[in-house]
FIMILUM-914991 format. One record per residue (C-alpha): residue number from 1; residue in three letters; x, z, y. Coordinates in steps of 0.001 Angstrom, whole numbers. Layout:
SITE   num   residu        xx        zz        yy
SITE   NUM      ala         X         Z         Y
...
END
This chain:
SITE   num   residu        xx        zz        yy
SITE     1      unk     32444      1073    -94407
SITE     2      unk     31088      -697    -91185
SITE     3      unk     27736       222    -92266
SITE     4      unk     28608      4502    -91942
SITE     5      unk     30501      3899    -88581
SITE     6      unk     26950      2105    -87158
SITE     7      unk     25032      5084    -88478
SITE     8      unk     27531      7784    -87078
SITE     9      unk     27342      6328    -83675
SITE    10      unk     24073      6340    -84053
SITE    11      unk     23227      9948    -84670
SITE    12      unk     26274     10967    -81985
SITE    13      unk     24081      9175    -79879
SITE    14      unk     20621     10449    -80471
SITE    15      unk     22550     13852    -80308
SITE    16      unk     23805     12965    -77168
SITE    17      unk     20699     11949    -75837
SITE    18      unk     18988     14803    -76821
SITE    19      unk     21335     17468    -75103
SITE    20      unk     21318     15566    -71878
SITE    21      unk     19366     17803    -69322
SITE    22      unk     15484     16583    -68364
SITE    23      unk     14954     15372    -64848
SITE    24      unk     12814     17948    -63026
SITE    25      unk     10208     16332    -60595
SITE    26      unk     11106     17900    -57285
SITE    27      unk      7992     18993    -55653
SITE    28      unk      6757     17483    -52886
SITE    29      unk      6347     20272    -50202
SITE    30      unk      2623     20821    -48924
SITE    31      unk      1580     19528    -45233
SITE    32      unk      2041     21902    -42156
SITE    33      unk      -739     23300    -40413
SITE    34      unk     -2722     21310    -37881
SITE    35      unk     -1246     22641    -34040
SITE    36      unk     -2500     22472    -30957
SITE    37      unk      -109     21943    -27568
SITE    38      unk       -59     21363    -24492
SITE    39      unk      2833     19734    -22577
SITE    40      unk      2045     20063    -18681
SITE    41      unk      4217     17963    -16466
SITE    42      unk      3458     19496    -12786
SITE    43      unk      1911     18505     -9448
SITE    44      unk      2917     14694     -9041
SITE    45      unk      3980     14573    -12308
SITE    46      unk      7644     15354    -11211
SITE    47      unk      8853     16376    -14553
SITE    48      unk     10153     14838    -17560
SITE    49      unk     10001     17379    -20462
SITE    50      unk     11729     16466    -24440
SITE    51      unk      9874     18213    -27104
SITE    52      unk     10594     18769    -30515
SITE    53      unk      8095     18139    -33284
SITE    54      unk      9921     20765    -35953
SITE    55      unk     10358     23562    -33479
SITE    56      unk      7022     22883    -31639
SITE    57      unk      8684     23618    -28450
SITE    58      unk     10049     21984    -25207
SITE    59      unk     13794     21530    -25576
SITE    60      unk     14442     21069    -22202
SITE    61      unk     12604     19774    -18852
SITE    62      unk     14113     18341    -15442
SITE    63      unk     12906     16686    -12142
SITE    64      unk     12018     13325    -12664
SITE    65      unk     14178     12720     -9715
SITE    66      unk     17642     13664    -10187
SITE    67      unk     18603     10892    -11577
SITE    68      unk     19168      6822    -11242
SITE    69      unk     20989      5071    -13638
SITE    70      unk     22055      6180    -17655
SITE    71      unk     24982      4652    -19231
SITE    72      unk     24867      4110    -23457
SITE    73      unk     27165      7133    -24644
SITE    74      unk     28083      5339    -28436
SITE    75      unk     31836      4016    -28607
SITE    76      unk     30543       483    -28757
SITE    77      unk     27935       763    -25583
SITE    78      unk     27715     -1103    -22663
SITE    79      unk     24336     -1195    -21452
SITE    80      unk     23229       436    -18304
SITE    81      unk     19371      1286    -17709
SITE    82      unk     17104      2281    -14589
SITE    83      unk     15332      5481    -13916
SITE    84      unk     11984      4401    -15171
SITE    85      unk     10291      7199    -14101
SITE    86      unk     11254      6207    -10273
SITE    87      unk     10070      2210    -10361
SITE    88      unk     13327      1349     -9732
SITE    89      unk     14532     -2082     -9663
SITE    90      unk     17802     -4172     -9736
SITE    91      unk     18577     -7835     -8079
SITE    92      unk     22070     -9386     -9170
SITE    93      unk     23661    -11619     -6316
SITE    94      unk     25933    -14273     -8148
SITE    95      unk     29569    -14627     -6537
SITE    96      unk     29515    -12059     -4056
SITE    97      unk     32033     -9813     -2939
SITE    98      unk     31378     -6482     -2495
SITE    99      unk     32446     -6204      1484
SITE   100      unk     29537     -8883      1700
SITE   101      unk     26000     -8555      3790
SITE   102      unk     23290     -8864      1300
SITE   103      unk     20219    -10092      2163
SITE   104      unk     17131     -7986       665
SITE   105      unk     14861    -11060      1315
SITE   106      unk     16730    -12841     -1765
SITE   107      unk     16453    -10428     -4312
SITE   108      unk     14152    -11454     -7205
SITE   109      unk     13588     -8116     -9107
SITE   110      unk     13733     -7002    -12044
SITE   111      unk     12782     -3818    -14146
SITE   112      unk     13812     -2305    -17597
SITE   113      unk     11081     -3495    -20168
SITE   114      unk      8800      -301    -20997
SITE   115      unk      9342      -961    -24855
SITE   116      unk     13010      -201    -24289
SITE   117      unk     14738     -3255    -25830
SITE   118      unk     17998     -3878    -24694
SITE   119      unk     17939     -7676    -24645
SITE   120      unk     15145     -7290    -21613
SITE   121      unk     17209     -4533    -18947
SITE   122      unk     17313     -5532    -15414
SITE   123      unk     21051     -5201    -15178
SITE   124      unk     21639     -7090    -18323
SITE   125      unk     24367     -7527    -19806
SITE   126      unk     27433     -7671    -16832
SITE   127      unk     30408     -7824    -18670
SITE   128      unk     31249    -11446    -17946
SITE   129      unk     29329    -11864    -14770
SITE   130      unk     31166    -12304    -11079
SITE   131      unk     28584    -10725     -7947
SITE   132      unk     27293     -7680     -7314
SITE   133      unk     23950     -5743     -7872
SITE   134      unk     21562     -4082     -5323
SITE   135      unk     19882     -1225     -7209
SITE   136      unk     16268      -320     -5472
SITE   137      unk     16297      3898     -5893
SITE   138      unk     12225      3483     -6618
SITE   139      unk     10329      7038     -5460
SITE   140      unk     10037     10214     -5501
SITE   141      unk      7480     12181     -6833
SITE   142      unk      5630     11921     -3265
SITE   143      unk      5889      8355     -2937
SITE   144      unk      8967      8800      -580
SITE   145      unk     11206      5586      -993
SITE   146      unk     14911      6289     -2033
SITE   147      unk     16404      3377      -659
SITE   148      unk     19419       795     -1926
SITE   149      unk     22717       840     -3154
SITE   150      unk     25029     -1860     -3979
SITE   151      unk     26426     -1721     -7251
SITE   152      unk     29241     -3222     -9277
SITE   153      unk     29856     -2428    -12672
SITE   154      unk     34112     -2500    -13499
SITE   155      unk     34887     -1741    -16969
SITE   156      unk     33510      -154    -20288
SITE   157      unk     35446      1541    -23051
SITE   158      unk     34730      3533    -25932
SITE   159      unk     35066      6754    -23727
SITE   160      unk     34212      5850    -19809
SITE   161      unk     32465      3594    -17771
SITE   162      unk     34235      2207    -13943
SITE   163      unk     31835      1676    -11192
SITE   164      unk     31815       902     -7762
SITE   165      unk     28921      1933     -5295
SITE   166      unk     27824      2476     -1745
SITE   167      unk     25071      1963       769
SITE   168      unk     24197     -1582      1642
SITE   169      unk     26248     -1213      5149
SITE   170      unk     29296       -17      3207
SITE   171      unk     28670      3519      3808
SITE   172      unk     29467      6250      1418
SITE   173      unk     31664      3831      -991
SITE   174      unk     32263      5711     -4447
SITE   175      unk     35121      4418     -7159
SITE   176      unk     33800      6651    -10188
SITE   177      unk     34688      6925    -13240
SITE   178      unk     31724      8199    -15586
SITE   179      unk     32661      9577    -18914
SITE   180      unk     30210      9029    -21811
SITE   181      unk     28640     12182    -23383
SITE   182      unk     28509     11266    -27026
SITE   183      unk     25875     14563    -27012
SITE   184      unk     23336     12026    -25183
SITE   185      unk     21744      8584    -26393
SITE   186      unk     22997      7494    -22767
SITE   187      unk     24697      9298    -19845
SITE   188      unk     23021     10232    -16533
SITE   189      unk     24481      9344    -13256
SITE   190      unk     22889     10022     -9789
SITE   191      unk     23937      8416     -6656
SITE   192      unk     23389     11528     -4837
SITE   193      unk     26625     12527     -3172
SITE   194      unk     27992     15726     -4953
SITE   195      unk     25301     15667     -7921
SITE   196      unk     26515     12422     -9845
SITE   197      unk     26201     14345    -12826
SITE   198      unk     22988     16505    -12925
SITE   199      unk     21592     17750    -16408
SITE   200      unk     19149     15363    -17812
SITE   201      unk     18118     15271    -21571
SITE   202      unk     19167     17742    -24271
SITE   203      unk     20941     16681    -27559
SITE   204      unk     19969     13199    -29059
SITE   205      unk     19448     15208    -32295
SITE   206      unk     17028     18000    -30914
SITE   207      unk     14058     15869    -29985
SITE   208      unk     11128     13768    -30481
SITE   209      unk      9435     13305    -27550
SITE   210      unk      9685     12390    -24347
SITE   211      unk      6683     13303    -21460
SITE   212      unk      7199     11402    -18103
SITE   213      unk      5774      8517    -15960
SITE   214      unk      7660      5696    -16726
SITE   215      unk      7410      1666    -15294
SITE   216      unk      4887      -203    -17174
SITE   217      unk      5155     -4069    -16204
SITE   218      unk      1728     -6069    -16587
SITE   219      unk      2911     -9490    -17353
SITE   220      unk      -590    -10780    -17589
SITE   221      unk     -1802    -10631    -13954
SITE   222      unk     -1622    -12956    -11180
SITE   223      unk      1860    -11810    -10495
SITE   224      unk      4092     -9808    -12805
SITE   225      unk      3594     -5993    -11730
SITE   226      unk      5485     -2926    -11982
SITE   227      unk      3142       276    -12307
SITE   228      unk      3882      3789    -12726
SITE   229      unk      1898      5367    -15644
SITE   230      unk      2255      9148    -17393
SITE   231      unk      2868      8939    -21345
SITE   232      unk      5182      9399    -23996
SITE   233      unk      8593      7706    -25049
SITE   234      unk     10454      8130    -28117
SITE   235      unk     13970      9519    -28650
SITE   236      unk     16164      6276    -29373
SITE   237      unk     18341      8091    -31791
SITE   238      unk     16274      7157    -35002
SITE   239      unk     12220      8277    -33954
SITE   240      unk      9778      5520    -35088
SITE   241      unk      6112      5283    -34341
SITE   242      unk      2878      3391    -35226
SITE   243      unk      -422      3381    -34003
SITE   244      unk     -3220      4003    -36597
SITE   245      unk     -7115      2724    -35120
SITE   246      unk     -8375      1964    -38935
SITE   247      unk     -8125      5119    -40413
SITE   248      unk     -9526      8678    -39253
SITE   249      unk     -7361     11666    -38185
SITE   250      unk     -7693     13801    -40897
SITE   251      unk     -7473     11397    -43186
SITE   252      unk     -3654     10387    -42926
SITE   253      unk     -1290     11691    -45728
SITE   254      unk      2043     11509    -47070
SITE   255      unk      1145      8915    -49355
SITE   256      unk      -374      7004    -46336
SITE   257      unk      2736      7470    -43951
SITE   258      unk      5376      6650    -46392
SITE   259      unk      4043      3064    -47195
SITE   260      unk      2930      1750    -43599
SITE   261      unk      5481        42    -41132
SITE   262      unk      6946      1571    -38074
SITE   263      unk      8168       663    -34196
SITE   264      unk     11141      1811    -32832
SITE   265      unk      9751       604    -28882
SITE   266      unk     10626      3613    -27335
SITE   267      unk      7037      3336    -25989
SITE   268      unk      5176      2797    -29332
SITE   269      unk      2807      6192    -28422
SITE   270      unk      3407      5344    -24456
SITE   271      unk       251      5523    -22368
SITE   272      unk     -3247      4155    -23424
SITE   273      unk     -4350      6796    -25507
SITE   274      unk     -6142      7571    -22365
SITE   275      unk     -8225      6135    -19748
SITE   276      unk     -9511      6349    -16042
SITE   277      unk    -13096      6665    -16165
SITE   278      unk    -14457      5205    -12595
SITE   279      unk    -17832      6039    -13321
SITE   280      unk    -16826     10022    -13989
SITE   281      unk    -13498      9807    -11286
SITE   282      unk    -11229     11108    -14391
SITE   283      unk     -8789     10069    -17325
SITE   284      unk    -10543     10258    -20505
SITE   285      unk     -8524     10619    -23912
SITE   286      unk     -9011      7874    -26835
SITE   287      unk     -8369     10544    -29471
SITE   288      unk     -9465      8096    -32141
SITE   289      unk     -6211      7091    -31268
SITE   290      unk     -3770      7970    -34157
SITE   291      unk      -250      8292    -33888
SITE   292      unk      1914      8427    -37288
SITE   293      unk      5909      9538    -36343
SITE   294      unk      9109      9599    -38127
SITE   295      unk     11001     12243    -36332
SITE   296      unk     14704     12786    -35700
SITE   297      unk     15366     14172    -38887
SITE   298      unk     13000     11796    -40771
SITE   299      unk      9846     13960    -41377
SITE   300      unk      6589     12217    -41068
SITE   301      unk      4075     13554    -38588
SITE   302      unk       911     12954    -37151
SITE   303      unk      -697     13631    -34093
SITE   304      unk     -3456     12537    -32031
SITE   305      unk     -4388     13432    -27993
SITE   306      unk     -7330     15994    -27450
SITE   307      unk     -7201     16241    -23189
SITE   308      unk     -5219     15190    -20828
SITE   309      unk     -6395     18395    -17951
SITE   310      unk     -5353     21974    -17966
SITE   311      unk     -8154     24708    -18188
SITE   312      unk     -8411     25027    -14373
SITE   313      unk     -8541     20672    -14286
SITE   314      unk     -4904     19734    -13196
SITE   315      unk     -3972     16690    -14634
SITE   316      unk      -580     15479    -16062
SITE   317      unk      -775     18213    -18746
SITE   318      unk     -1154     16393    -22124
SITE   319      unk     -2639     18192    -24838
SITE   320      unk     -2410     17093    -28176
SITE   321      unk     -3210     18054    -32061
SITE   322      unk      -448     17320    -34707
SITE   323      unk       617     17917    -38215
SITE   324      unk      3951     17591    -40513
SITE   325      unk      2277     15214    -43390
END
């Protein structure tokens, strides 16, 4: 009797089996075309322009200028980064009040790291610290100097930051409360009077790409230096890059892209895919210089730099080939 029940389980099984419904191999959809564009930045390179890989387009574009510090927009965030873009610079005086003379002389300064990690920020972390900061404004596009402010940095909650501000004599003394845009990767603030706020940066979820100058520190000179350079910078909210120097261009592929390892330095394209050539008095492009991306929505690109001039020979306009692998 035990012997029929093993064979009628059995067949109900094979029967089973054989009306469950085959997996169908979902095709893998076929590379983009190879596209051609050109991001130009202006005279001075005064703009910072956020591009999107999918749409091909510029999301949005503002003056470099408008803005000095950013504030981390998540529930949990805390950190507070420079305008990169202007060389700006930060000096934290230990146990100081803020009705107190600060002497410029002192400051040691300090600048956001260009890869973007949060453990190397020149304000740091300031949640436990008593003193105030002086926050060096950095330039404009011309080279004009924006001068100081003293800073100190209150309180942090899932929704707002508190901060405290004016000009190193006391002038123009601001208690502000800055409310996180949970839109934004982090929140721009301007010390300008009446334009705290201005527009900067569209929708963490609607770019890729971000064309500016931006403070490159050489750490392996003499002294540590700060130096403006023009290049690209990643969206924090999940864009990954990698340079590629071993294999050609036109040679990357799906296969290739989905098995190599990735950077999420907000600089991993950033500047040295190009060159100034003293001998010729102009940048020169490395396109050799492969660049394999994981985009916002997690589609693998790649992309390589082709000029770095417009047609009429004004710089600061990148131009660049890419595919969707």
């Amino acid at each position: 009797m035990m012997r029929n029940y093993i064979l009628l389980f059995t067949i109900i099984g094979l029967f089973l089996q054989s009306c469950e419904k085959k997996e169908i191999p979902i095709p893998v959809p076929p590379p983009g075309d190879l596209t051609i564009q050109q991001i130009e930045m202006g005279g001075y390179y005064k703009n910072q322009l956020f591009y999107s890989l999918k749409n091909n387009e510029v999301v949005s574009q503002n003056i470099k200028t408008i803005w000095d510090l950013s504030f981390e927009s998540s529930d949990e965030g805390w950190h507070v980064l420079l305008n990169s873009s202007k060389l700006m610079a930060a000096y934290f005086y230990e146990e100081r009040s803020f009705s107190d003379e600060l002497n410029l002389d002192e400051a040691s300064w300090t600048w956001d790291t260009q890869s973007g990690s949060l453990d190397s920020t020149a304000i740091g972390d300031w949640r436990n610290l008593e003193g105030i900061y002086v926050i060096d404004r950095g330039y404009n596009h011309v080279g004009t100097h924006k001068g100081y402010k003293k800073l100190q940095l209150i309180s942090s909650n899932s929704q707002t930051f508190e901060i405290r501000y004016a000009s190193l004599n006391g002038d123009e003394e601001m208690t502000l409360t800055v409310n996180k845009d949970k839109t934004l990767n982090y929140t721009p603030f301007s010390f300008e009077p009446g334009s705290e706020f201005p527009e900067v940066m569209p929708d963490k979820n609607t770019w890729d790409l971000e064309f500016t100058q931006y403070t490159f520190i050489y750490y392996d000179l003499e002294e540590i230096t700060p130096y403006l350079v023009v290049g690209v910078l990643l969206n924090r909210n999940n864009v990954k890059a990698i340079l590629k120097t071993d294999i050609n261009f036109e040679d990357i592929d799906l296969d290739y892209a989905t098995q190599i390892e990735y950077s999420n330095a907000i600089d991993a394209i950033g500047h040295d895919w190009k060159y100034y050539n003293f001998d010729e008095g102009f940048y020169s492009v490395l396109s050799e210089k492969s660049y394999v991306i994981i985009d916002v929505e997690g589609v693998y690109y790649k992309l390589h730099f082709i000029d770095f001039y417009t047609e009429t020979g004004e710089k600061g306009a990148p131009k660049f080939e890419f595919q969707k692998l």
